[in-house]
C-alpha positions in Angstrom: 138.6 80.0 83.5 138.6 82.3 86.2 135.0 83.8 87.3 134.3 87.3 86.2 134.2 89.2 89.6 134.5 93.1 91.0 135.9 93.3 94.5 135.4 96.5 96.0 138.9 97.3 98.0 139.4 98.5 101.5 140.1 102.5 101.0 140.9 102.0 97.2 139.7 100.4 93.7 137.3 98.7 92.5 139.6 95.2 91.4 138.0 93.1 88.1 139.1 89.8 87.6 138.5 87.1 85.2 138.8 88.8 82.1 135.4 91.5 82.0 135.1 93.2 78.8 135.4 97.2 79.0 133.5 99.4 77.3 132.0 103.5 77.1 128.8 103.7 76.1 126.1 106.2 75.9 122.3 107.1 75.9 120.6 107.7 72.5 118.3 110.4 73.0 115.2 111.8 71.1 115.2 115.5 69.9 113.1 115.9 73.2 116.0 114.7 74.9 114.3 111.8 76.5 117.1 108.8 76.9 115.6 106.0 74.5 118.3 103.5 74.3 121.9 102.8 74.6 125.1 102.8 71.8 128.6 101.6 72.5 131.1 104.7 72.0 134.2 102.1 71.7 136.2 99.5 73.3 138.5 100.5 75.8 141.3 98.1 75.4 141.8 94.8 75.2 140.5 92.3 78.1 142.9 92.0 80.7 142.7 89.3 83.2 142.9 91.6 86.0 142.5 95.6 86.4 141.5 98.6 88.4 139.2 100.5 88.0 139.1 104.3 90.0 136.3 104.5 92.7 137.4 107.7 94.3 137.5 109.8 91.4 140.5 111.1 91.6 142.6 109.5 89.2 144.3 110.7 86.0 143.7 107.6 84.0 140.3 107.6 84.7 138.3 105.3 84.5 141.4 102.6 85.5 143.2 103.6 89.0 146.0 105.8 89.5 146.7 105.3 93.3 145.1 108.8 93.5 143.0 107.4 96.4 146.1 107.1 99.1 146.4 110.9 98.5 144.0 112.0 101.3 141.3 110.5 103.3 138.0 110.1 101.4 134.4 108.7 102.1 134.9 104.8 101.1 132.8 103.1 103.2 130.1 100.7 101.6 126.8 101.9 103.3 124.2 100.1 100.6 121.4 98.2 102.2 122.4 94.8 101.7 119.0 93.1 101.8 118.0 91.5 98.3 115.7 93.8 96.3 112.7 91.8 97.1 113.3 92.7 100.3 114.1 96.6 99.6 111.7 97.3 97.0 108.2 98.7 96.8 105.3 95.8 95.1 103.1 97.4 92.7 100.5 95.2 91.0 99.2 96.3 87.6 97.3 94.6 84.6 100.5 94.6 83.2 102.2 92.1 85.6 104.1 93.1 88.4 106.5 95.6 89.1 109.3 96.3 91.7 110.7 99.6 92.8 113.9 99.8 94.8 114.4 103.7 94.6 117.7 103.5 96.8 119.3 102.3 93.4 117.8 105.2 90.9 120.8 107.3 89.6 117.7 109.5 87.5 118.7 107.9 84.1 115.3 108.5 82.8 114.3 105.7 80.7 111.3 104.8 82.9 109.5 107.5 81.0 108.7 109.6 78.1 106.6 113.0 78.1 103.4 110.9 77.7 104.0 108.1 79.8 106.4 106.4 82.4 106.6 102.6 83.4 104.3 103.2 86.7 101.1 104.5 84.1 102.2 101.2 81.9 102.6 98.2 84.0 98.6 99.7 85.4 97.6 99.4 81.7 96.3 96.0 80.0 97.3 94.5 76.6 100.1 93.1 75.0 101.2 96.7 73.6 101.6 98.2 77.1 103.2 94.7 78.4 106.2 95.5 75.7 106.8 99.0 76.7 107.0 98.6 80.2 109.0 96.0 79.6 111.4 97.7 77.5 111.5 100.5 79.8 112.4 98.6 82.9 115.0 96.5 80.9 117.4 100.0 79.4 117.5 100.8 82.7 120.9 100.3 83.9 120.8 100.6 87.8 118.1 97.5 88.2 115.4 99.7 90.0 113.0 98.4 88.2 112.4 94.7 87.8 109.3 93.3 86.4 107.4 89.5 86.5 104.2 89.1 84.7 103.1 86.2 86.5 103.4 85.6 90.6 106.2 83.4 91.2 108.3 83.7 87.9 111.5 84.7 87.3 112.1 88.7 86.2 111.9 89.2 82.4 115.2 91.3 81.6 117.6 92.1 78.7 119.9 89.6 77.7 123.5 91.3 78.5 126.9 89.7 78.1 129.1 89.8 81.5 130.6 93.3 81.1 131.1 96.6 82.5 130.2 99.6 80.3 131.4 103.0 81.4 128.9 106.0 81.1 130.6 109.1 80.5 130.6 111.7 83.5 128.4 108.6 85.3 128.8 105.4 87.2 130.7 101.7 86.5 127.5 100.0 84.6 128.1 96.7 85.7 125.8 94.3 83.1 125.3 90.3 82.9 125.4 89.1 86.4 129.1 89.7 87.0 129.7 89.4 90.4 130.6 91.9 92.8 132.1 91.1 96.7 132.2 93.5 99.3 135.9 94.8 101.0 134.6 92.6 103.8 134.4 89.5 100.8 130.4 89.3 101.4 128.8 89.0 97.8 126.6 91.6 96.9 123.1 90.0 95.4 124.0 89.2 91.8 121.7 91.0 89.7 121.7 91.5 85.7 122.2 95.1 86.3 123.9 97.4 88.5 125.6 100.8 88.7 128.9 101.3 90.7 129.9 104.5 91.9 132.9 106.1 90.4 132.8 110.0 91.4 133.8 108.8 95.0 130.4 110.7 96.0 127.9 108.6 96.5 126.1 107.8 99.9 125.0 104.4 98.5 128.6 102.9 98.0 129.2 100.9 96.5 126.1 101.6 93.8 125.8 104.8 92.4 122.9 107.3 93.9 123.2 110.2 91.1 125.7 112.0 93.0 127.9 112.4 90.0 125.3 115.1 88.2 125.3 117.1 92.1 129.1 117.4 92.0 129.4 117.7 87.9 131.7 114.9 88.8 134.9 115.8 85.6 135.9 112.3 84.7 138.9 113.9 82.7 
């Protein structure tokens, strides 16, 4: 079977290959509004083997490509620091374990937090209770900002998440499972269990979405 892979196009789409499940999906919020968790809105089709999704947010058909990019001359160039997150992210050490920060990622989501308490109070706090609810935060996180270890020298603890790509509405490409993406150069991106790919053609962290979406009220219609 083919891999699952996302290759970024020179000037045009983002092209998925080896049959990646598509699907919309949503936050659940509170009735404080704070984003709490995630629901599935529906299946978009069946799996193709290979399609297109739009990364200039032009198209018609959003979210699959339209050719709407060869129109007129957009900002497409990938400008994302392509050091691994290790490398890119802030340390911080808590009781809790410890927990890495790559803010060049953070689309403002805002699961890292409720109004009593965020994951940088939590992963400070000791006990098993405050271990699980840092944890969870870090994991409903879609872009991968935050990654957490509880022990030196062990692997992240994340979500487990089928290879897929769920579409936010009015947001990014949530790319989910470790599917991999390659550059329009063919360089690999660092494989990571979650990512966001811009789709508003805004961002100034292409190919990963930077919240530009909410500055441009980015109409996905």
């Amino acid at each position: 079977m083919q891999k699952m892979r996302i290759q970024v196009m020179s000037g045009g789409p983002y092209v998925v290959s080896g049959g990646v499940p598509l699907k919309e999906i949503a936050p659940v919020q509170t009735l404080n509004g704070e984003n709490v968790d995630w629901h599935v809105l529906r299946e978009l089709e069946e799996t193709r083997d290979l399609y297109a999704l739009c990364r200039c947010g032009r198209s018609s058909d959003k979210p699959f490509c339209d050719g709407s990019h060869a129109s007129e001359p957009w900002s497409e160039a990938e400008t994302a620091d392509r050091r691994s997150v290790v490398e890119r992210a802030n340390r911080i050490e808590g009781a809790g374990g410890i927990m890495f920060d790559d803010e060049s990622v953070c689309i403002g989501a805002g699961f890292c937090g409720t109004r009593t308490t965020n994951a940088w109070e939590l992963i400070e706090e000791d006990g098993e209770e405050a271990r699980e609810r840092v944890t969870a935060m870090v994991g409903r996180c879609p872009t991968g900002r935050l990654a957490i270890v509880y022990e030196e020298g062990t692997e992240p603890v994340e979500p487990k998440f089928e290879s897929e790509i769920a579409v936010i509405p009015g947001g990014p490409l949530w790319v989910r499972g470790g599917v991999s993406i390659e550059s329009a150069d063919g360089a690999a991106w660092e494989v990571q269990n979650r990512r966001t790919l811009c789709r508003c053609g805004a961002s100034s962290n292409k190919p990963f979405c930077d919240g530009a979406h909410t500055d441009i009220h980015f109409d996905e219609r």
